[in-house]
C-alpha positions in Angstrom: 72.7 57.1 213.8 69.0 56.8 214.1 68.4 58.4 210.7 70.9 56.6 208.7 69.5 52.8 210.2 65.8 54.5 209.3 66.6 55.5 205.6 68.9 51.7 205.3 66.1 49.9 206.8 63.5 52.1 203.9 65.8 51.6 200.7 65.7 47.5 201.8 61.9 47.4 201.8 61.8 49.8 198.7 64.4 46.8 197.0 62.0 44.0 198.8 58.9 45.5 197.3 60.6 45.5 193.5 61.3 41.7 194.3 57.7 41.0 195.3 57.0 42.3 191.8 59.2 40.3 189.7 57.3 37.2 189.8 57.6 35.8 186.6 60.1 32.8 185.6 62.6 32.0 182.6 62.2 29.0 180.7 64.5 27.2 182.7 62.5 28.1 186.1 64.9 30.8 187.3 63.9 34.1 187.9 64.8 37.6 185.7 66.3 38.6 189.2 68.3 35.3 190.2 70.4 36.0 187.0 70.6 39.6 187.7 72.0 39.2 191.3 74.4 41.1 191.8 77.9 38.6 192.6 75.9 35.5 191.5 78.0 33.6 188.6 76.9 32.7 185.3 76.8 29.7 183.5 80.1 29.6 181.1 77.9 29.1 178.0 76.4 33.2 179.5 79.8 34.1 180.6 81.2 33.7 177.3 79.3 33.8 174.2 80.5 32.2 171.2 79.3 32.8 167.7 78.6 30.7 165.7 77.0 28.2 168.2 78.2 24.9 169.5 78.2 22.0 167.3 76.8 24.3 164.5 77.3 22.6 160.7 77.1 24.1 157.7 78.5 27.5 158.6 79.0 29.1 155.2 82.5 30.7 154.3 81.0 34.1 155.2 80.1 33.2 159.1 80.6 36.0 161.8 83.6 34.4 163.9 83.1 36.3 167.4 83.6 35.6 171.1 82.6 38.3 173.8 81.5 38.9 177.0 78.8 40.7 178.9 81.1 42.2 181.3 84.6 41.5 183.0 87.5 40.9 180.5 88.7 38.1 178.1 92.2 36.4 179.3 92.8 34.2 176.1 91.1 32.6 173.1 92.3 30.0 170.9 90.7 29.0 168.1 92.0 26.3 166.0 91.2 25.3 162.3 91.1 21.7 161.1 91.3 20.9 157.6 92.5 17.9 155.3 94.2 16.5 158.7 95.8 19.6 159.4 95.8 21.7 162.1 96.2 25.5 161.7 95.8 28.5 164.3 93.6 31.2 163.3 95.3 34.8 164.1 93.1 37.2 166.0 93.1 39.6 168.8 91.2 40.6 172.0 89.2 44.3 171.8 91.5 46.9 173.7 88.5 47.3 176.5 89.1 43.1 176.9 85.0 42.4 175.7 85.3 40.9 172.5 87.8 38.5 170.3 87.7 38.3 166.6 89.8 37.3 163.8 92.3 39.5 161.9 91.5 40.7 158.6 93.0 38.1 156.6 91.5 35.2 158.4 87.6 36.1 158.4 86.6 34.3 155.4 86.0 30.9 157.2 87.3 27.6 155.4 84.7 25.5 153.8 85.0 22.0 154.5 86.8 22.3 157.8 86.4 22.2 161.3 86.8 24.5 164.1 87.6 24.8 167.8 87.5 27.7 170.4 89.1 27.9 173.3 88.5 30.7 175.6 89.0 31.7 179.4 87.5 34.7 180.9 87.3 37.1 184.0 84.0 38.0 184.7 83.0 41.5 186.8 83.8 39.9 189.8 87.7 38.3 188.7 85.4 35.3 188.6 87.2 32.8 186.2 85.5 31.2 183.6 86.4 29.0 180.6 84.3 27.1 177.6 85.0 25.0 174.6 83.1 24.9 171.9 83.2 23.3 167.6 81.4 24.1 164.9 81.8 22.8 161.1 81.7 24.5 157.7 79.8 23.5 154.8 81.1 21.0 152.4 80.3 21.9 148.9 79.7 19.4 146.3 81.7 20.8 143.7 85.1 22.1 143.3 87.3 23.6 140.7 90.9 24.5 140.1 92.9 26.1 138.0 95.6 24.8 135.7 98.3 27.4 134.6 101.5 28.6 132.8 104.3 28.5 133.2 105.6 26.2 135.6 106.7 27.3 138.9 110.3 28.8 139.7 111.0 28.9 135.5 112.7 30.5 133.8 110.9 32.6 130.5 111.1 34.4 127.5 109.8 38.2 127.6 106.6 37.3 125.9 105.5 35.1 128.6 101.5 35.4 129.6 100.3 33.8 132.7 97.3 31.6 131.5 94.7 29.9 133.7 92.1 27.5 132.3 89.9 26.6 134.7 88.3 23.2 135.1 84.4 24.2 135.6 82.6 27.8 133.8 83.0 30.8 135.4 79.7 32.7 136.6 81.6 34.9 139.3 84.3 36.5 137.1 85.4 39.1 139.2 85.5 36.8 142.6 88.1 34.6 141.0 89.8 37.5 138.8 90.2 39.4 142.4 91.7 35.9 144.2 94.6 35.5 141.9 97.1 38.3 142.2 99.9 38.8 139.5 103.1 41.1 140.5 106.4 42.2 139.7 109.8 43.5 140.4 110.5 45.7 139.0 106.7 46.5 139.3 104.4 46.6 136.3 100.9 47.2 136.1 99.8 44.1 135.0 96.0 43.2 134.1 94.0 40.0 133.7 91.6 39.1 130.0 88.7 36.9 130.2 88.5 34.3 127.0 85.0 33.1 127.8 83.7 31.3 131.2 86.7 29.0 131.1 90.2 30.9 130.6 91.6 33.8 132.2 95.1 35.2 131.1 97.7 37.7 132.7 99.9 40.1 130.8 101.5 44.1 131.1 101.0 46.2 128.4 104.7 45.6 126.7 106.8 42.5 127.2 108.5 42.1 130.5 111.8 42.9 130.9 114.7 40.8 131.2 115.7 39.7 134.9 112.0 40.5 135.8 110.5 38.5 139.0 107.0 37.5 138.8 105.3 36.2 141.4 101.6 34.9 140.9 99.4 34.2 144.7 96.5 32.2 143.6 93.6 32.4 146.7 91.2 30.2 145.1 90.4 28.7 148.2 86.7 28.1 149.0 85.9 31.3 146.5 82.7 30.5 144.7 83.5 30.8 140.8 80.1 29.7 140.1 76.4 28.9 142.3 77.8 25.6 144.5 81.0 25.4 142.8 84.1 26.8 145.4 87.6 26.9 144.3 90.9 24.4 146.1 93.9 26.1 145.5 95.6 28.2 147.5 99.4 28.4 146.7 101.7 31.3 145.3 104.4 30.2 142.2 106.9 32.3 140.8 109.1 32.7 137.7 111.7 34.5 136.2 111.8 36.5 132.9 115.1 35.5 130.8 117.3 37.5 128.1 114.9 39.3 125.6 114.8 37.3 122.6 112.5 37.9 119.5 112.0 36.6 116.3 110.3 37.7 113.3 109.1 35.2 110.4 108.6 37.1 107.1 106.8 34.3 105.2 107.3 35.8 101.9 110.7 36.2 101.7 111.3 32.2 103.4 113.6 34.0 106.6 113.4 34.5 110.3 115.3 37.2 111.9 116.5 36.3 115.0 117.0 39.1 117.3 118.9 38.7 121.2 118.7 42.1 123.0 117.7 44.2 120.0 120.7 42.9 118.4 120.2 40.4 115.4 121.8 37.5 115.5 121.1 35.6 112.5 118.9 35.4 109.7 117.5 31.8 108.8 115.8 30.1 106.2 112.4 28.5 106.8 109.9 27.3 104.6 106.3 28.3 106.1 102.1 27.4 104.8 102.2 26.3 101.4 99.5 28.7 99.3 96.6 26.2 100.4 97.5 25.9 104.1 99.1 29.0 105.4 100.8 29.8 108.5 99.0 32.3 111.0 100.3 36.3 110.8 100.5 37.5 114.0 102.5 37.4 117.4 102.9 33.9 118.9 104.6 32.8 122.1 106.5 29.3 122.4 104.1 27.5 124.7 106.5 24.3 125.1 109.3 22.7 123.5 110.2 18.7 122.7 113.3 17.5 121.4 111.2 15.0 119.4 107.5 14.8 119.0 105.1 13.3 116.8 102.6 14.9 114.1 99.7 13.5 112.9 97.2 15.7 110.2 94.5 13.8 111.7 94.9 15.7 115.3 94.8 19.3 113.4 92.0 18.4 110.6 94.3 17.0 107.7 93.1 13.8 107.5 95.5 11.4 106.8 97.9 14.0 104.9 100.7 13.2 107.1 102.0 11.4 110.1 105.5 11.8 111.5 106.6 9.8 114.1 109.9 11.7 115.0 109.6 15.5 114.4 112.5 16.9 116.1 112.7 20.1 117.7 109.5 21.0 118.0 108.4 24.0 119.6 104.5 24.5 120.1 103.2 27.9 118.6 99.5 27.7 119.4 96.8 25.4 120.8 95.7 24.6 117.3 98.5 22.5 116.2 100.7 25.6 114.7 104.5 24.4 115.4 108.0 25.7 114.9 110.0 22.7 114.1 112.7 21.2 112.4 112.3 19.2 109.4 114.6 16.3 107.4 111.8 15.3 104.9 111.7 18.4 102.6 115.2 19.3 100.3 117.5 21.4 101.8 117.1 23.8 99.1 113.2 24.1 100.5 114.2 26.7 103.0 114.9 29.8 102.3 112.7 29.4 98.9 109.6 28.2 99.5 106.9 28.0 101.2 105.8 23.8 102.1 104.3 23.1 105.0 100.8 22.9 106.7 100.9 26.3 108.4 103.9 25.1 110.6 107.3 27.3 110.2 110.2 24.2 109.2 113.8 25.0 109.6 116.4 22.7 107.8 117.1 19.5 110.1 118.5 16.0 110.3 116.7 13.1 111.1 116.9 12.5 114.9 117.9 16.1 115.5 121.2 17.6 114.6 122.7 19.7 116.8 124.8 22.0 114.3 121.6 22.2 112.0 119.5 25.1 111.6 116.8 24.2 114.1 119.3 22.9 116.4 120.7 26.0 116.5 117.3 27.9 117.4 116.3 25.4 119.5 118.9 25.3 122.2 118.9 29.1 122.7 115.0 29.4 122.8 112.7 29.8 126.1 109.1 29.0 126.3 107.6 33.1 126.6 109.9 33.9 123.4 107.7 35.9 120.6 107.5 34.7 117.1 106.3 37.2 114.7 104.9 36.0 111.8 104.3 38.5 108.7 103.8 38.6 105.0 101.7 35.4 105.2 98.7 35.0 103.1 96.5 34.4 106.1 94.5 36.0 108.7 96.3 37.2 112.6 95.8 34.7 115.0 93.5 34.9 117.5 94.4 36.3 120.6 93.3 33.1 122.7 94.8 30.8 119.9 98.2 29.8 122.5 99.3 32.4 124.2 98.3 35.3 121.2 97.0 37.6 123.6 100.0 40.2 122.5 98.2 40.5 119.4 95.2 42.4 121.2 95.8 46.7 122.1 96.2 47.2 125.3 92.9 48.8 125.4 91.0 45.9 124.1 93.0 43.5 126.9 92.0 45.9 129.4 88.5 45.6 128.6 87.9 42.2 129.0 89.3 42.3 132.8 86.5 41.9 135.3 87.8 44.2 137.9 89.9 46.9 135.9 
């Protein structure tokens, strides 16, 4: 008994003497060995450190988002993201051995422009319970772009269809933005994006989709920086639906258009395309929209005062550059099918207002936007593969080359 109070009574003076040595003080007065004690508590703030810091602005997109703690175990965090007025939770987990919280995967890239709060309560090594709040904002950029895109959401196409995106500010950071917008399908088909300067950015598989196809397009444009100081807004997923496989080839030089449904042909028409001075475009070209009546002015597309028709009916838009398939009820009806009178527009035999039992009412009212017209046999040059939607006009090597990721 002796011995054992004898060695107790040494190892306290040995611990005494290691406390007369620690003389110096913390910033805040206390000693290195006040916060060491074992069993005293620490201040919640010590307890349970939160990253980034309280009241922190300006945290950029790729902050760490971390809680932890020294020792003891994590009971719960909540961590709650406010943004535009809304109030979203952000999914994460707590470490296996109960030190540390963090995000899942899909939530680490921090919102810009948004707020956040976390929640968290704690054990420490002594079943101590502790608990602190803390906010912290994220910076706001100055500029923002979006994309706007074809076709319209929950649509139904033609097999020729190409998502396009033209975006509303240049592009520096091509393959951030190429990598946030995600185009699939099912039946699955590789399908790979084509950069048409800073400013466009189509999708397309190597051979046209086929019919009863589901495409689904996610665009995570959200806060992804497309260019220094200019971030992205959209964050939504559309999705369309590929039609009956309908095709249609122009032969300029002999004034028809084959009209083919499945392979099968179902009629052959008579058109009058580009008169010898202003030819129509050779080349594959996708019907980018459609209007039963629409109005046509040469000043728009560099003909001056040539022409301007109030009331073109059927109209269906070829490319960006004014090139139309359309019906016309100026020209003879022995035009079609034997010349060639037009601007560079295809014209099929029509009555004024639109006839329904006409020519181009006939084509018309079984046509999709995303059907392929084929011109050929025209004394012009292709069209350009980011003239409309011409991009099937490119080898699928050269579209594969001008993806940013691929």
């Amino acid at each position: 008994m002796t011995r054992r109070a004898g060695a107790g009574l040494a190892a306290v003076a040995a611990w005494a003497g290691l406390l007369g040595g620690l003389t110096g003080c913390t910033e805040d007065g206390r000693s290195p060995v006040e916060i060491a004690l074992p069993g005293k508590p620490r201040s919640p703030d010590e307890a349970i450190r939160i990253t980034p810091e309280d009241k922190a602005k300006d945290v950029p997109a790729d902050g760490r988002l971390v809680v932890a703690v020294p020792e003891g175990r994590l009971e719960r965090v909540v961590v709650t993201k406010v943004e535009d007025a809304q109030e979203e939770g952000v999914p994460g987990s707590i470490a296996e051995d109960g030190l540390s919280w963090s995000p899942d995967p899909g939530s680490a890239r921090l919102a810009l422009a948004a707020k956040y709060t976390v929640d968290a309560v704690a054990l420490d090594g002594h079943d101590r319970r502790q608990a602190r709040h803390t906010t912290f904002t994220t910076f706001v950029p100055e500029e923002r772009f979006i994309g706007y895109f074809k076709p319209e959401n929950r649509s139904t196409v033609g097999t020729g269809m190409i998502v396009s995106f033209g975006f509303s500010h240049p592009i520096e950071r091509k393959v951030d933005v190429e990598r946030a917008i995600t185009v699939t399908s099912e039946p699955p088909v590789q399908v790979v994006g084509h950069w048409f300067g800073k400013e466009r950015l189509d999708f397309r598989p190597k051979e046209y989709w086929k019919p009863g196809t589901r495409v689904t397009v996610k665009v995570n444009l959200r806060d992804v920086e497309g260019a220094p100081g200019s971030y992205g807004i959209q964050d939504k997923t559309i999705s369309f639906t590929v039609g009956r496989s309908q095709t249609s080839l122009v032969d300029a030089a002999a004034h028809t258009m084959e009209v083919r449904r499945d392979g099968q042909l179902l009629s052959t028409v008579p058109i009058s395309a580009g008169s010898p001075k202003t030819t129509t475009y050779n080349g594959k070209m996708v019907v980018m929209e459609m209007f039963d009546v629409t109005r046509m002015n040469g000043q728009t597309v560099g003909f001056g005062g040539e022409y301007d028709i109030p009331d073109v009916p059927h109209a269906m838009r070829l490319t960006s550059s004014g090139t139309f398939l359309h019906g016309n009820y100026w020209l003879s009806p022995d035009t079609f099918g034997s010349s060639n009178m037009s601007h560079g527009c295809v014209g099929l035999r029509d009555d004024k207002g639109g006839g329904s039992d006409t020519p181009a009412g006939w084509f018309f009212d079984r046509t999709l936007v995303g059907d392929v017209v084929e011109v050929v046999n025209s004394q012009d040059k292709t069209v350009a593969p980011d003239n409309g939607l011409g991009g099937w006009n490119m080898s699928w090597a050269d579209w594969v080359a001008g993806s940013a990721v691929a």
